[in-house]
PAZAPA-4460 file (N, C-alpha, C; in steps of 0.05 Angstrom, whole numbers, plus 32768, in hexadecimal, padded with zeros to 4 digits):
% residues 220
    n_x    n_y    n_z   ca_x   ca_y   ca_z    c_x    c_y    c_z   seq   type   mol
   7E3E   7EFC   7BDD   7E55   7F08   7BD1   7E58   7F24   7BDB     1      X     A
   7E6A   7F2B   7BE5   7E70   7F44   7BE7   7E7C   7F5F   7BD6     2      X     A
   7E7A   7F6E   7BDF   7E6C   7F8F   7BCB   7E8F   7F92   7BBD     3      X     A
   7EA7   7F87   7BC7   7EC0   7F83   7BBC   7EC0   7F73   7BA9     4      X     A
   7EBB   7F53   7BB1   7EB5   7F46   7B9A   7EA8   7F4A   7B84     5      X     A
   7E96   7F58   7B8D   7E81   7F55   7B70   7E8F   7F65   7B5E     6      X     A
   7E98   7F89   7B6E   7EA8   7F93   7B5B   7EBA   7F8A   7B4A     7      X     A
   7EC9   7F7F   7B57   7EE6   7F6E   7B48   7ED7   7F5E   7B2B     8      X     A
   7EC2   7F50   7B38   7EB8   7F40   7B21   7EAB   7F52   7B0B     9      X     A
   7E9F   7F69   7B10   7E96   7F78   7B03   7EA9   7F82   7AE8    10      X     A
   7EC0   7F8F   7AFA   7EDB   7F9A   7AEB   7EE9   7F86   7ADC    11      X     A
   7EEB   7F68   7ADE   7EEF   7F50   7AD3   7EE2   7F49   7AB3    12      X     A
   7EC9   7F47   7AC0   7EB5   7F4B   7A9E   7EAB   7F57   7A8E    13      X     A
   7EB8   7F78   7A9B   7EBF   7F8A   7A85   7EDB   7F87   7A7A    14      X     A
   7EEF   7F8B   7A8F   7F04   7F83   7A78   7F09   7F6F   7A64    15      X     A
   7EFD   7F55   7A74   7EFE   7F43   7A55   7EED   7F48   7A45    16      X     A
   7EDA   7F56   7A43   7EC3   7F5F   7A2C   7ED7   7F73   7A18    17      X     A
   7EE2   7F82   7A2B   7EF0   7F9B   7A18   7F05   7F94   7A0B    18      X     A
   7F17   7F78   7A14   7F26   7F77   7A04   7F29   7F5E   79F0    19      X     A
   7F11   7F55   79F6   7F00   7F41   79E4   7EF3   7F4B   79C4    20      X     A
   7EF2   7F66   79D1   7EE3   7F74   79B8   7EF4   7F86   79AC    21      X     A
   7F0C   7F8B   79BE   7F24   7F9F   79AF   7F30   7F8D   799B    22      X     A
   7F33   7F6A   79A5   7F46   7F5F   798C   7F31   7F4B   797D    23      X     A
   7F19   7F47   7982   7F07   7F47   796F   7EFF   7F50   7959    24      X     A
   7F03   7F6B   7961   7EFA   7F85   7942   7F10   7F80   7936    25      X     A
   7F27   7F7B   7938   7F41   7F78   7925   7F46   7F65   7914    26      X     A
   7F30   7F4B   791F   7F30   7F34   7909   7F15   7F30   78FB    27      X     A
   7F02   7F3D   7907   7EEA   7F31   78FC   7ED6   7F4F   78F7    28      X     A
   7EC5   7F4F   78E7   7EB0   7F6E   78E3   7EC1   7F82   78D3    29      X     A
   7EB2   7F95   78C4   7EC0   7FA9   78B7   7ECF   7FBA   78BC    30      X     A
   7ED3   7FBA   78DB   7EEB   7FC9   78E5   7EFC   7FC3   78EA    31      X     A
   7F09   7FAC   78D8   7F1E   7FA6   78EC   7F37   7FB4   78E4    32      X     A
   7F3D   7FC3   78C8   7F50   7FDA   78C5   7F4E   7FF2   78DA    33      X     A
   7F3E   7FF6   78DE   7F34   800F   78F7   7F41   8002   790D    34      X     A
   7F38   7FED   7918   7F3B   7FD9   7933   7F54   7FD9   7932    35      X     A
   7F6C   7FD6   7921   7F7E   7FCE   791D   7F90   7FEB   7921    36      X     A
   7F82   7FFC   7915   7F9D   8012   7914   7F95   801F   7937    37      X     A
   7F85   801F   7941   7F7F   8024   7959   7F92   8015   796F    38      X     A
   7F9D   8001   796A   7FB0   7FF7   797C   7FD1   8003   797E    39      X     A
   7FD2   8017   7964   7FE8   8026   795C   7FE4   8048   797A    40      X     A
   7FC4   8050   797C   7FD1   8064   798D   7FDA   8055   79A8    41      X     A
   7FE2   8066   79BE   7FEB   805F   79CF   7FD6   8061   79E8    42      X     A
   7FC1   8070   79EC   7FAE   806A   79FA   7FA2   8058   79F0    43      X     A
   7F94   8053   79DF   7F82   8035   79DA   7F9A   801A   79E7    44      X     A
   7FA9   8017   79D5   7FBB   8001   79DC   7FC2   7FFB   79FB    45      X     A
   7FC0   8014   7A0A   7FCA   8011   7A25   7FAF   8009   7A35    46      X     A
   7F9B   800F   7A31   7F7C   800A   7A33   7F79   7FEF   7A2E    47      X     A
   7F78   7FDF   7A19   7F7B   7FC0   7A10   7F8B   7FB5   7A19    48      X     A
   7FA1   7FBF   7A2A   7FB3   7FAF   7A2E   7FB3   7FAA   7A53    49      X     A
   7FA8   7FC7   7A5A   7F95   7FBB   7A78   7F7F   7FA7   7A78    50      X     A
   7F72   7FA9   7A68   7F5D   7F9C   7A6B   7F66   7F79   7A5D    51      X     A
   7F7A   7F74   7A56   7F81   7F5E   7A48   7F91   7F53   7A68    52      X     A
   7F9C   7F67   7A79   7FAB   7F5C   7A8C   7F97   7F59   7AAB    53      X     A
   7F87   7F64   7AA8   7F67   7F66   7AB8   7F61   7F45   7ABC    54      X     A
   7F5E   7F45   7A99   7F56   7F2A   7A93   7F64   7F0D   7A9D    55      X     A
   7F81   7F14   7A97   7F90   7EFE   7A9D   7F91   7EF8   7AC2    56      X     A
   7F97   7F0B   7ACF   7F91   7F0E   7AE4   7F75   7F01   7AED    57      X     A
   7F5F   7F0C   7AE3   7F4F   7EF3   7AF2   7F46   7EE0   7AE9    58      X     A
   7F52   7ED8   7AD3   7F56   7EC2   7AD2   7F5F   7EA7   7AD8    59      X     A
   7F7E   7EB5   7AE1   7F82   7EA8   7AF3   7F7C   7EA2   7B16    60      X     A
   7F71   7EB6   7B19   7F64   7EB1   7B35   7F54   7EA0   7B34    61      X     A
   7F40   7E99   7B20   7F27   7E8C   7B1E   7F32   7E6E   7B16    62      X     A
   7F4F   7E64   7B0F   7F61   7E57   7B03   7F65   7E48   7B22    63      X     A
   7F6E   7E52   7B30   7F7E   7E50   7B42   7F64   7E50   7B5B    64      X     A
   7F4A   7E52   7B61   7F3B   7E51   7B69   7F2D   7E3B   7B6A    65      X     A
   7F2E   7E37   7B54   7F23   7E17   7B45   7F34   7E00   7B49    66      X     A
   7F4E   7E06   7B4E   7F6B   7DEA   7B56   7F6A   7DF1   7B73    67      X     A
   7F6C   7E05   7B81   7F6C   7DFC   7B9D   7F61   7E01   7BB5    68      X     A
   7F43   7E12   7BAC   7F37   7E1A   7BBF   7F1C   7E02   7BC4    69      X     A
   7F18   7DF4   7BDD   7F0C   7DE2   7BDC   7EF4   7DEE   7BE8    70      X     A
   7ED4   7DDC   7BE3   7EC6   7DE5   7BF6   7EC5   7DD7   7C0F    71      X     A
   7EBA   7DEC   7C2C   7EBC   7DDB   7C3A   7EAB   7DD5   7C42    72      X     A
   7EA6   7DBA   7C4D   7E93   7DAD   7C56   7E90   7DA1   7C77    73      X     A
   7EAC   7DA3   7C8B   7EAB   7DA3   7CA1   7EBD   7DB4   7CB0    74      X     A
   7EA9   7DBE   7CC6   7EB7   7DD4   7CDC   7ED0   7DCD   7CE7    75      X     A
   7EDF   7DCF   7CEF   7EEE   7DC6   7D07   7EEA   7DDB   7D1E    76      X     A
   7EE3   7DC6   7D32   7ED7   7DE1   7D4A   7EE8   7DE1   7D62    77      X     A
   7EFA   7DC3   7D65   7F0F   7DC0   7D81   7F1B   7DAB   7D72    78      X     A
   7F33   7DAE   7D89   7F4D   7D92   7D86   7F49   7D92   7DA3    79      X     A
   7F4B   7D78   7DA1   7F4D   7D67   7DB6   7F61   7D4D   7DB3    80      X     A
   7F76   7D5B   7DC9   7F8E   7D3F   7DC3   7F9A   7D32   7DAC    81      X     A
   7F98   7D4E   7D9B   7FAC   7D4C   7D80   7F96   7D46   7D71    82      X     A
   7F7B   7D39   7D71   7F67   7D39   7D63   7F58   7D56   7D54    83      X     A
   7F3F   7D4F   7D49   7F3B   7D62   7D38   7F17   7D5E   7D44    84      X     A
   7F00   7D73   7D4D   7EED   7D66   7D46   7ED8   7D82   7D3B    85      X     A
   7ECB   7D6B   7D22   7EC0   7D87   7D0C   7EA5   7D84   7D13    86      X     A
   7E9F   7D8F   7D0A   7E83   7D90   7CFB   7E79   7D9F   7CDD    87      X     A
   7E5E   7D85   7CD9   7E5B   7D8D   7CB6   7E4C   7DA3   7CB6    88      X     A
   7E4D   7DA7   7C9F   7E30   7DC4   7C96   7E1B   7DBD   7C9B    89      X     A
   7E1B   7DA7   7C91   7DF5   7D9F   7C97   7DF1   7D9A   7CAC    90      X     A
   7E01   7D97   7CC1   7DFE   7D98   7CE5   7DF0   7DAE   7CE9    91      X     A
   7E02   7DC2   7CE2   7E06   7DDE   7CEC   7DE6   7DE7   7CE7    92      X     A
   7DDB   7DE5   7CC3   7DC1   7DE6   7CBD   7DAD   7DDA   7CC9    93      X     A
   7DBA   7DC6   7CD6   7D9A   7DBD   7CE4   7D95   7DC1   7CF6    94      X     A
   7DB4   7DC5   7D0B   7DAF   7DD1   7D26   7DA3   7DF6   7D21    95      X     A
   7DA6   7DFF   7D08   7D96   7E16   7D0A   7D7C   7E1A   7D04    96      X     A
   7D78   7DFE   7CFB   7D5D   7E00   7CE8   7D48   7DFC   7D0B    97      X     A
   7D5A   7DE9   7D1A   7D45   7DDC   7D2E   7D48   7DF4   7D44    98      X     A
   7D5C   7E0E   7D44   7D51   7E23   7D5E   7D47   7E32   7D4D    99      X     A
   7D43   7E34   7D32   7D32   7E4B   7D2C   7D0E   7E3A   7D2D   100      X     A
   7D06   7E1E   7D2D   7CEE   7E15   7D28   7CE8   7E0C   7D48   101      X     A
   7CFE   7E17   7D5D   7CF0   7E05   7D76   7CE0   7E12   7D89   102      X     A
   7CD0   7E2D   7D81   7CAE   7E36   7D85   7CA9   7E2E   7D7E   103      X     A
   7CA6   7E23   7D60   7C89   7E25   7D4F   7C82   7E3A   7D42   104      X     A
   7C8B   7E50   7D41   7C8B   7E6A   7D38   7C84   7E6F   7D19   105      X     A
   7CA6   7E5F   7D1E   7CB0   7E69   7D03   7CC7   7E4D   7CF1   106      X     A
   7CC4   7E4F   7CDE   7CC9   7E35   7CCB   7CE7   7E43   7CC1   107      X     A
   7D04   7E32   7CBE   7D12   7E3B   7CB1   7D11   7E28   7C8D   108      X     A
   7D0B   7E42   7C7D   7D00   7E31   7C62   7D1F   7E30   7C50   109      X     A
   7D31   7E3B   7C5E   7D51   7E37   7C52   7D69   7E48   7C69   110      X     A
   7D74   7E2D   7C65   7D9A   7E3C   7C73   7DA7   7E2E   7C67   111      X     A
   7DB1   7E45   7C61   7DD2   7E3E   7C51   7DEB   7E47   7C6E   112      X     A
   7DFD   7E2E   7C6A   7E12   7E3B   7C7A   7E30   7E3D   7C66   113      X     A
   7E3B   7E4D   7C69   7E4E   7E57   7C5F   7E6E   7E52   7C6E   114      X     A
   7E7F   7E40   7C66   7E8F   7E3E   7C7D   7EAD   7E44   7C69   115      X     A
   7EC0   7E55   7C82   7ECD   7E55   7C71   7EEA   7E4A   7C72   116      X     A
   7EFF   7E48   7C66   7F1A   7E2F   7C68   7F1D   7E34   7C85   117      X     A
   7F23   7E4D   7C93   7F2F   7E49   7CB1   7F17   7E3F   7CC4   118      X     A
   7F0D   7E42   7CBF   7EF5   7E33   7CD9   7ED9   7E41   7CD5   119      X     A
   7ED7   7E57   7CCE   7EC4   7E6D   7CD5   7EA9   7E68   7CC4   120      X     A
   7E9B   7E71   7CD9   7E7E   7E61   7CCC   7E6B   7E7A   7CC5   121      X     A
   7E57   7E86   7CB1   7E41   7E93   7CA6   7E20   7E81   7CAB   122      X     A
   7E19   7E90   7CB1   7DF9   7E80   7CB0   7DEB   7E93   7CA1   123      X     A
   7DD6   7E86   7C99   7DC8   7E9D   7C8B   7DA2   7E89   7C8C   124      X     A
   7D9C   7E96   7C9D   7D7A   7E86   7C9A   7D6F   7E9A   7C97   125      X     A
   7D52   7E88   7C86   7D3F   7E90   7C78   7D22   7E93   7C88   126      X     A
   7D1C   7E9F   7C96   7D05   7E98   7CA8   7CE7   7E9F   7C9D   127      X     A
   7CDA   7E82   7CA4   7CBE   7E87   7C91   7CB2   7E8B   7CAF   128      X     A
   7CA2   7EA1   7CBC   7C8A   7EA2   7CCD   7C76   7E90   7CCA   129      X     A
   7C6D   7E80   7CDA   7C4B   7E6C   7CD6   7C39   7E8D   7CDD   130      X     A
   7C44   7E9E   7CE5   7C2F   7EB5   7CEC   7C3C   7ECB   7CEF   131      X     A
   7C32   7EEA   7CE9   7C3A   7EFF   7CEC   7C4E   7F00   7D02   132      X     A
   7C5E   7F16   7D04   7C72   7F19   7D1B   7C86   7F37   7D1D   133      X     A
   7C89   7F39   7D29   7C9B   7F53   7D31   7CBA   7F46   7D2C   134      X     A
   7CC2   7F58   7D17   7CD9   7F4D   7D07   7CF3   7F54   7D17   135      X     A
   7CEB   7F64   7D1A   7D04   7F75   7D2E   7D06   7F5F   7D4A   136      X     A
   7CF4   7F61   7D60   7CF0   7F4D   7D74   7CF7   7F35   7D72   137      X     A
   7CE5   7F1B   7D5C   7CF3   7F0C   7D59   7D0D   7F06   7D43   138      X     A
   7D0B   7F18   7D3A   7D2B   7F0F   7D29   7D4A   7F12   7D46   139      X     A
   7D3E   7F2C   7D57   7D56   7F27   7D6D   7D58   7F15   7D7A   140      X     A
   7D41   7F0C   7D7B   7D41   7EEF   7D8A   7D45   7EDA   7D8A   141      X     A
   7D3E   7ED2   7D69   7D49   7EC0   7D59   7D6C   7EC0   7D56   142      X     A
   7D73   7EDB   7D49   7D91   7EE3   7D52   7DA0   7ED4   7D68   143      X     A
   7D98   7EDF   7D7D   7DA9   7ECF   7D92   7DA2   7EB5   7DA0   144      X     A
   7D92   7EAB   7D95   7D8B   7E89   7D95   7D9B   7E7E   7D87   145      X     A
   7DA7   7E87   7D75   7DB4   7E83   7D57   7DD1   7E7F   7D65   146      X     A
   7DD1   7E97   7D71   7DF1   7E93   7D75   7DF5   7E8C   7D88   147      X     A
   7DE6   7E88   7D9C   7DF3   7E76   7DAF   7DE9   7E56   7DAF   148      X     A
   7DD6   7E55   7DA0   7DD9   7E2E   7D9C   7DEA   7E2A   7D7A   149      X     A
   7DF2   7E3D   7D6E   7E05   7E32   7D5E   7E22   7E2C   7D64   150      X     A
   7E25   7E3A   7D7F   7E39   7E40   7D96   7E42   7E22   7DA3   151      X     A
   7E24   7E14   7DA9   7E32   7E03   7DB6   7E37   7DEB   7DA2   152      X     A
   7E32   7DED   7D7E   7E39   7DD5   7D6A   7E4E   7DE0   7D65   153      X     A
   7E59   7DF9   7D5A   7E70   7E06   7D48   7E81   7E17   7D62   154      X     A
   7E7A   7E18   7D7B   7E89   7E26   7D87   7E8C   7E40   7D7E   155      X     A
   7EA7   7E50   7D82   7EA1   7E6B   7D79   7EB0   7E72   7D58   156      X     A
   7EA7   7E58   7D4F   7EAF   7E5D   7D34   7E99   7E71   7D1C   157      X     A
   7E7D   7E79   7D2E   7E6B   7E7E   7D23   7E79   7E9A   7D1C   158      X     A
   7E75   7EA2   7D0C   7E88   7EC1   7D02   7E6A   7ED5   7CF8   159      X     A
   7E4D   7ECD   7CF5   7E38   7EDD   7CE5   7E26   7ED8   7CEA   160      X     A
   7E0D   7ED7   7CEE   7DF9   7EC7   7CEF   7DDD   7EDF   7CE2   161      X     A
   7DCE   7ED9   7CCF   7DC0   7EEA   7CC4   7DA4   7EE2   7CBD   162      X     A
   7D96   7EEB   7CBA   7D74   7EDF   7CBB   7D68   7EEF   7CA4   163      X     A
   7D53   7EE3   7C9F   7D43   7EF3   7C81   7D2B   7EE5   7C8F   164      X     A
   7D1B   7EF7   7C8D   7CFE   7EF6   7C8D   7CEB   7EF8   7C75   165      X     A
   7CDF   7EDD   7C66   7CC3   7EE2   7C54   7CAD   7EE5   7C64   166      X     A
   7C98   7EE4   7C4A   7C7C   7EEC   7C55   7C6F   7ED7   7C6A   167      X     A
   7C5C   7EDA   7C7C   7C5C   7EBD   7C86   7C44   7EB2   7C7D   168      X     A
   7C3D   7EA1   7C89   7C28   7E8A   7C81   7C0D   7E95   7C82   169      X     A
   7C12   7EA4   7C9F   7BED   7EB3   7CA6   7BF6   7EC3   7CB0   170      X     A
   7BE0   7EDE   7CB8   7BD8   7EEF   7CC6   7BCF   7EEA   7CE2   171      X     A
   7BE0   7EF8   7CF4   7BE7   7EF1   7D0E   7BC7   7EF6   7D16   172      X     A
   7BB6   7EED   7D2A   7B9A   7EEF   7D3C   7B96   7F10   7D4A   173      X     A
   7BAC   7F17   7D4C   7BB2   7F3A   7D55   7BAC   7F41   7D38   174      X     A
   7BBB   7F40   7D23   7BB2   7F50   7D11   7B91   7F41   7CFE   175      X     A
   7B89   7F33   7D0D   7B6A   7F25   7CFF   7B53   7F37   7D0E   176      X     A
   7B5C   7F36   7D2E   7B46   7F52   7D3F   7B4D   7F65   7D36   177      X     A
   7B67   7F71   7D30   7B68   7F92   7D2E   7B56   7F91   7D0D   178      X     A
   7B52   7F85   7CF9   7B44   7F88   7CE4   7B29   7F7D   7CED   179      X     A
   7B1B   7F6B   7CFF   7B00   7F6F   7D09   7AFC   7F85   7D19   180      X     A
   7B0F   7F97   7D28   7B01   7FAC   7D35   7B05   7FC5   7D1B   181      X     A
   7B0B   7FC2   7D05   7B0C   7FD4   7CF6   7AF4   7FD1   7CE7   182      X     A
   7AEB   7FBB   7CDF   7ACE   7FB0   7CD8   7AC2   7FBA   7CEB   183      X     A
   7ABF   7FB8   7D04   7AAC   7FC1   7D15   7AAA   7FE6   7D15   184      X     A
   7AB8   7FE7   7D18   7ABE   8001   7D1B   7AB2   8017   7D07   185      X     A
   7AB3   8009   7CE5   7AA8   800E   7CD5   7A8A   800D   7CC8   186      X     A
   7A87   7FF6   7CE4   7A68   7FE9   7CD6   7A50   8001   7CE4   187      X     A
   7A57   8013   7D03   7A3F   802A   7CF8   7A3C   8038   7CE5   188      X     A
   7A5A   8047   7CD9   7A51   8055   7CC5   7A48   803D   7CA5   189      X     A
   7A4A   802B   7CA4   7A43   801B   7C92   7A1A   8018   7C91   190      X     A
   7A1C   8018   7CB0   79F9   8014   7CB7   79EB   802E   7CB1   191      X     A
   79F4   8048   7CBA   79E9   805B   7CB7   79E9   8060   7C98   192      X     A
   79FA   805D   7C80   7A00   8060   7C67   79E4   804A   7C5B   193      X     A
   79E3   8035   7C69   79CD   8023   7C56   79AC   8035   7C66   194      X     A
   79B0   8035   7C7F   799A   804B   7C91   798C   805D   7C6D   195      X     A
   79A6   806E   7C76   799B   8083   7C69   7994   8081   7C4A   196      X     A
   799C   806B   7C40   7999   805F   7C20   797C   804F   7C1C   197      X     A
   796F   8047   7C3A   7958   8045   7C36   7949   8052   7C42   198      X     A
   794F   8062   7C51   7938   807D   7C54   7924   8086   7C41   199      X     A
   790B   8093   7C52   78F9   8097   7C2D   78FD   80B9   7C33   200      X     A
   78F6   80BD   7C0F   78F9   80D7   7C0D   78E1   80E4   7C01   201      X     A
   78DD   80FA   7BFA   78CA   80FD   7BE3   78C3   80EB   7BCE   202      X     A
   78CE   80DB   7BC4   78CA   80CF   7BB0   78CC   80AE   7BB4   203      X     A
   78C8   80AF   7BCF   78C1   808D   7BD4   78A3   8089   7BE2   204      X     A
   78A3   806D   7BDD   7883   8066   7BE1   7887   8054   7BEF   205      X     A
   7878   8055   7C0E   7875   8038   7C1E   785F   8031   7C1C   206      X     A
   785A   8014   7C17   783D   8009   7C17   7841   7FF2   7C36   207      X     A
   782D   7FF5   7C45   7827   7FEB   7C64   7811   7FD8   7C5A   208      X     A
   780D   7FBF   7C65   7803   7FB2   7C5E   77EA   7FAB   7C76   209      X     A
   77D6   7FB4   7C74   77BD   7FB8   7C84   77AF   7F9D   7C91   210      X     A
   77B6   7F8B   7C85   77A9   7F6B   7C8D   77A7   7F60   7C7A   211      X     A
   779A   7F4A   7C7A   77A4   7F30   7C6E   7784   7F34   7C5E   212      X     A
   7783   7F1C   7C4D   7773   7F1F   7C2F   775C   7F10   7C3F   213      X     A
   7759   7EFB   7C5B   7743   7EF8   7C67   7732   7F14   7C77   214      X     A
   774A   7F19   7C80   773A   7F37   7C8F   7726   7F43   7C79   215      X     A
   7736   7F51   7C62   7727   7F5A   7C53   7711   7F4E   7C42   216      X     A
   770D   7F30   7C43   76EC   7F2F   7C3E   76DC   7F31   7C4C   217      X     A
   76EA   7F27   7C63   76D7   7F26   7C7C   76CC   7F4D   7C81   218      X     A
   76DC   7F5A   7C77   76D2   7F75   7C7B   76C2   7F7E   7C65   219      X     A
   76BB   7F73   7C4C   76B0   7F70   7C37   7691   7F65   7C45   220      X     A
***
């Protein structure tokens, strides 16, 4: 949805709230003598009476949205000889699902395509990594795989094409050495720390063990 739409919708369900509740208080709750003489000044009344026409207004858009806005479910990408030839959504999704999975890389775990009455097509995939990755690198990459094999199902009806990256599955083998050479790296000062934790001090006692319990009878 876009940052227009939403507003509109925004401004929509306040006005019907406000003037749901302007001629609400007039029939129902202890105010409704209050509620009532308030429609006498001329700012309130002109206030309720936007928001009553807010209302009707999208109302009927959403009226009229519902009788003849259809969804669509096939492209039209060429005519050929007075013919028509489309393609569906779920084409479109699978031919994206299969250039975003044809490394091995990376898994698409959702696409939605978005198409709209004149031809024009939105993609929107979800890319799960099997392994760490440089988002920037392969998302450009992915990008223009995108659009030029969606190119040759939808032609250049492709109007968007957009990618989301989750977490992935594993930790890439580059980042498994760079955390063993950080283990390593760490493990002299780890050796010298246990070193010096058993060092003796004044107040330790080593007992050396001189020979075995035959020696000593035999030296008896």
């Amino acid at each position: 949805m876009s940052g227009f739409k939403r507003l509109c919708m925004v401004v929509f369900v306040l006005a019907d709230l406000c003037a749901l509740a302007a001629l609400a208080l007039t029939w129902y709750g202890p105010w409704t003598g209050v509620a009532s003489a308030l429609l006498n000044v001329g700012g309130y009344a002109l206030a309720v009476l936007v928001c009553l026409a807010v209302s009707v207004l999208g109302l009927v858009i959403l009226l009229a949205r519902a009788l003849f806005v259809r969804k669509v479910r096939t492209v039209e990408v060429a005519t050929v000889d007075g013919g028509t030839i489309s393609v569906t959504r779920d084409a479109i999704a699978a031919q994206a699902s299969h250039i975003v999975e044809a490394d091995g890389t990376c898994t698409a775990s959702r696409v939605r395509v978005d198409a709209k009455p004149r031809g024009r097509v939105r993609v929107h995939v979800r890319v799960l990594p099997r392994e760490t990755v440089d988002v920037v690198l392969k998302g450009a990459e992915l990008h223009e795989e995108l659009l030029s094999g969606l190119a040759a199902v939808c032609g250049d009806t492709v109007e968007d094409v957009s990618l989301e990256f989750v977490e992935p599955e594993s930790v890439t083998l580059a980042a498994a050495v760079a955390a063993d050479d950080e283990a390593v790296a760490d493990a002299p000062e780890a050796l010298a720390s246990n070193a010096a934790a058993q060092s003796p001090d004044s107040t330790s006692e080593i007992t050396v063990s001189m020979g075995t319990a035959h020696d000593e009878q035999r030296g008896a």
